[in-house]
C-alpha positions in Angstrom: -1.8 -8.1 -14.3 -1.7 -8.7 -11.3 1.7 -9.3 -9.4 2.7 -11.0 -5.8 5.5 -11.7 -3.7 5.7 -14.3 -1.0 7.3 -16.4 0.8 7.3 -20.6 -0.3 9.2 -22.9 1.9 11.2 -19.7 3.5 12.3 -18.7 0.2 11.3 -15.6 -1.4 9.9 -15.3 -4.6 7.2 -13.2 -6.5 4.9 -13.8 -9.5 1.6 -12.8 -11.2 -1.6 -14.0 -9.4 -4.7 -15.8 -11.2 -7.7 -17.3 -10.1 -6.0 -20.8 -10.4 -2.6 -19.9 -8.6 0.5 -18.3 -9.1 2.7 -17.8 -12.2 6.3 -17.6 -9.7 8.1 -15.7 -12.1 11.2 -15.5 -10.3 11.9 -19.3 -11.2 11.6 -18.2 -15.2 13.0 -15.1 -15.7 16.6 -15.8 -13.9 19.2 -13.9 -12.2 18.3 -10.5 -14.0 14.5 -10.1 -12.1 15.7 -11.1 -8.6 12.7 -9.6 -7.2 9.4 -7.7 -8.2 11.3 -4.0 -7.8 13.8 -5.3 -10.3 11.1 -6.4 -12.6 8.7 -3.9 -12.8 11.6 -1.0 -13.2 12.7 -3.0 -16.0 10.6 -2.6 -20.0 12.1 -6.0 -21.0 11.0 -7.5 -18.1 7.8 -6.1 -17.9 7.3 -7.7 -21.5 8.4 -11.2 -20.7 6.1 -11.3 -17.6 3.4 -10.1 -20.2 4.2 -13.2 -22.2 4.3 -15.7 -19.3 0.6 -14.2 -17.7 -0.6 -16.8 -19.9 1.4 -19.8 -18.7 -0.3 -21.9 -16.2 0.0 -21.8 -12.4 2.9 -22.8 -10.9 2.1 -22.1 -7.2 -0.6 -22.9 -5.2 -1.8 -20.0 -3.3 -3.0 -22.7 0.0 1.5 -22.9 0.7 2.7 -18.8 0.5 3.1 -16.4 3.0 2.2 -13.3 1.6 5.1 -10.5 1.7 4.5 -6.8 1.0 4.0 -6.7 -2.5 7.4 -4.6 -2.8 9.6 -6.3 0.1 12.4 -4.3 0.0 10.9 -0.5 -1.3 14.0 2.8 -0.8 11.3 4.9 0.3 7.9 5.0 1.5 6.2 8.3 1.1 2.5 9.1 2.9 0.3 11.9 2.1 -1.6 12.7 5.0 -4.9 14.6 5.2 -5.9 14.3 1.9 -10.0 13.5 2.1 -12.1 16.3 2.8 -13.8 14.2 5.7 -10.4 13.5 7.0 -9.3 17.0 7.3 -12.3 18.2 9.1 -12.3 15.6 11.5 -8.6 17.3 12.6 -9.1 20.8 11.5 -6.6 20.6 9.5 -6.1 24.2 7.4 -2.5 23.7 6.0 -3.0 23.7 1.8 0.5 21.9 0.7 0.8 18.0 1.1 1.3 17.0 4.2 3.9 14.5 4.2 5.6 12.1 6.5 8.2 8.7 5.6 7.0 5.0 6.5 10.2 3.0 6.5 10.7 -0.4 4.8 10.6 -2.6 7.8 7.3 -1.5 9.4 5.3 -3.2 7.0 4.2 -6.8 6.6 2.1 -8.4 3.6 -1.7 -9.6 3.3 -2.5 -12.4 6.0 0.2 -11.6 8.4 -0.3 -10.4 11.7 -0.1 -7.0 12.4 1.6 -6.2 16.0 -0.1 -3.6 18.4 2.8 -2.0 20.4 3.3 -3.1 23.8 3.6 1.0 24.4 -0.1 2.4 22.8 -3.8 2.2 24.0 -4.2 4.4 20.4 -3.7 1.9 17.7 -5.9 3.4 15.0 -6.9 1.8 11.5 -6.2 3.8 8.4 -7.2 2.6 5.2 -4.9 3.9 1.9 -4.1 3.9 -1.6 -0.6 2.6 -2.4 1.1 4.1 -5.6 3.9 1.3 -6.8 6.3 3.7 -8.6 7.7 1.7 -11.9 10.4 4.1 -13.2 12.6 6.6 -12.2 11.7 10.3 -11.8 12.7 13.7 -10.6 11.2 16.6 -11.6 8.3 15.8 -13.7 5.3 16.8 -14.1 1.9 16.2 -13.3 0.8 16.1 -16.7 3.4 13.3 -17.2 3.2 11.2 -13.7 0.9 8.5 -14.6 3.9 7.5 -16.9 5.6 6.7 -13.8 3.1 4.8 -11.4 3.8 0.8 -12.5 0.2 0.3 -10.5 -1.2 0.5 -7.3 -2.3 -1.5 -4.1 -4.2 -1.5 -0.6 -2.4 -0.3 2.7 -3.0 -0.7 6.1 -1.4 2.5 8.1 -1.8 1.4 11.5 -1.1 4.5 13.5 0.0 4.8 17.0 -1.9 8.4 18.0 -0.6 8.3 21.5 3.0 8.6 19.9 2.0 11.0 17.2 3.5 14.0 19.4 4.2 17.4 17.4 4.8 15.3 14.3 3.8 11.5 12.4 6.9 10.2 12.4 6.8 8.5 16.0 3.5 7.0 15.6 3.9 5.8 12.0 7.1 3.4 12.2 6.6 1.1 14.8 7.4 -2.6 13.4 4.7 -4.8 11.4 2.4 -1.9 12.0 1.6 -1.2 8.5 0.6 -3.7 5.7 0.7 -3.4 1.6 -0.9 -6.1 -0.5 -2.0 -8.2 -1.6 -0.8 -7.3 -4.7 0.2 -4.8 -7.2 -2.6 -4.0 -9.8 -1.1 -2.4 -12.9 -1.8 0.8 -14.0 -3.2 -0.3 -17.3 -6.2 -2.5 -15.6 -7.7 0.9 -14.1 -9.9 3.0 -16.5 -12.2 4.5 -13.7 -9.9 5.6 -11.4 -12.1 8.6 -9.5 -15.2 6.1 -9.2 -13.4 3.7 -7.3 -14.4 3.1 -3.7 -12.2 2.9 -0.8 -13.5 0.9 3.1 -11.7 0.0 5.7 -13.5 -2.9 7.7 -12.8 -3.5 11.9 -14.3 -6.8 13.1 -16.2 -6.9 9.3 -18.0 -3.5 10.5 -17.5 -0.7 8.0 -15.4 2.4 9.3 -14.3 4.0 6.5 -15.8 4.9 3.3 -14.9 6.9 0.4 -14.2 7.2 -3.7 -10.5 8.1 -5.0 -12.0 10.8 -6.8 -12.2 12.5 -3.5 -8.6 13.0 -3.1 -8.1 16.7 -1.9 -4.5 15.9 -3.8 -4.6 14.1 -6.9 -2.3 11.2 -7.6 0.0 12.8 -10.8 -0.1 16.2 -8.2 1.7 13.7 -5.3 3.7 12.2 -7.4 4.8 15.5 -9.1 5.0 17.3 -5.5 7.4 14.6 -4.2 9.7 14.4 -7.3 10.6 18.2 -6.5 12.7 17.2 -3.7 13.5 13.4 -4.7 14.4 11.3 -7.1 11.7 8.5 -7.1 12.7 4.7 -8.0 11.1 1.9 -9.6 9.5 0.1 -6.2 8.9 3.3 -4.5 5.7 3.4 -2.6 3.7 6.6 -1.9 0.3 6.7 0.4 -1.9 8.7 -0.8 -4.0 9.2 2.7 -6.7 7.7 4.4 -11.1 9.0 4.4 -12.3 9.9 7.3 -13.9 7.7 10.3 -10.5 6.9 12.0 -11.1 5.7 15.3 -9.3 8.8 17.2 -12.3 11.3 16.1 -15.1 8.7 17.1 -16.8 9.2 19.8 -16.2 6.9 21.9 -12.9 6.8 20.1 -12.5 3.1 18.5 -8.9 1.5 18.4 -7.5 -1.7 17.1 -7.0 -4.5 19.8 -5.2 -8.1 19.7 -8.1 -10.2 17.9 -9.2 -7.5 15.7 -9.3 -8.1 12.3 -8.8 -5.1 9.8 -9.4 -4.9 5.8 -8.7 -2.7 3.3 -10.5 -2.8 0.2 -10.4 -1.1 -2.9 -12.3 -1.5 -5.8 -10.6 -3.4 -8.6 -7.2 -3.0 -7.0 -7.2 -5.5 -3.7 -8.5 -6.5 -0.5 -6.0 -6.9 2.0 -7.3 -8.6 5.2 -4.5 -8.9 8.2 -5.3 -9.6 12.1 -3.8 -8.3 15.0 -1.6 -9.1 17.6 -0.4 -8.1 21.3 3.6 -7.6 20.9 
């Protein structure tokens, strides 16, 4: 399946996307799903939204906004440097995880503009894998962490390099600088995982380019290496790093400007599209 939220009439609301519409699923399964990190944390749930992926559309697709496919996540987790072509392009040597935090209200959804701060000439593209957490977890395994991931999605992790200083933080969480959709793709639609390609598109020119298989750090070794220190919940997002060919290491270097549009796509799991805008 494959499950949206959005915005119809100002009103949020979320659903299961098909190729004639939307199933809105917050209209059917009442009070107890009030959104999709409510649902997909839920096994009962999960089963009646099974049942209803048969229904027909509800929603036509031509009157949503698009919303981050989880609105409202408690944390948003980024490996860094995690392609081999990535880390060469900045030397980097350190063998652990490198990780940094997004926060919830930096992000925006498929089709929404993105907004280049007033305060950068160094807005680069970077073109990611979202894990959608779908249970709780602390301590687990890698062996088990698959168990955990409810499915995954595109990201967008515009970066502001000027204000990446001695750490990410700075340049990662200016707001509407990051996008996640268009939709979560469950887990159980994936059976070839390592084959999948990964491109980022500027102004429809390829600029990144990759498989998942070449992950320095798997997804279950993420997930597990994050669950050490924190308990994960249903709605969670983790970024699992970009491939190389960010526009900070090209030569000239190549940034993101109002009028630029900038896709994501990954094979089988989305295509997010989003254009930028001057603050």
């Amino acid at each position: 399946m494959k499950f949206i939220s959005y915005l119809l009439s100002n009103s949020p609301s979320y659903g299961i996307f098909t190729d004639k519409g939307i199933i809105d699923l917050k209209s059917q399964l009442g009070e107890n799903y009030p959104d999709l990190k409510s649902l997909i944390g839920c096994a009962k749930g999960m089963e009646k939204a099974k049942m209803l992926s048969h229904s027909a559309a509800t929603t036509d697709m031509r009157y949503i906004t698009f919303l981050p496919v989880i609105p409202n996540p408690n944390k948003i987790l980024c490996a860094g440097m995690n392609y081999a072509d990535k880390r060469k392009e900045f030397d980097a040597l350190d063998q652990a995880v490198t990780l940094f935090v997004r926060f919830p209200d930096t992000q925006v959804g498929h089709n929404t503009p993105i907004l280049k701060p007033t305060e950068t000439q160094e807005f680069d593209y970077e073109g990611e894998l979202a894990i959608i957490v779908g249970k709780p977890c602390f301590r687990i395994s890698a062996q088990d962490a698959l168990q955990y991931v409810a499915g995954y999605s595109c990201y967008m992790d515009g970066s502001v390099r000027d204000w990446q200083h001695t750490w990410f933080t700075a340049g990662k969480n200016w707001p509407k600088t990051g996008a996640l959709g268009p939709y979560l793709t469950t887990i159980d639609e994936i059976d070839d995982f390592d084959s999948l390609t990964i491109k980022t598109y500027l102004n429809h020119q390829m600029v990144q380019s990759d498989v998942l298989g070449n992950m320095v750090h798997k997804v279950p070794e993420i997930i597990a290496y994050i669950s050490t220190f924190t308990q994960l919940s249903p709605g969670d997002v983790i970024l699992t790093g970009s491939p190389g060919g960010v526009g900070k290491k090209r030569t000239p270097p190549l940034f993101m400007q109002a009028g630029d549009v900038i896709e994501v796509e990954i094979e089988k799991i989305g295509h997010l599209i989003n254009t930028v805008i001057a603050e």
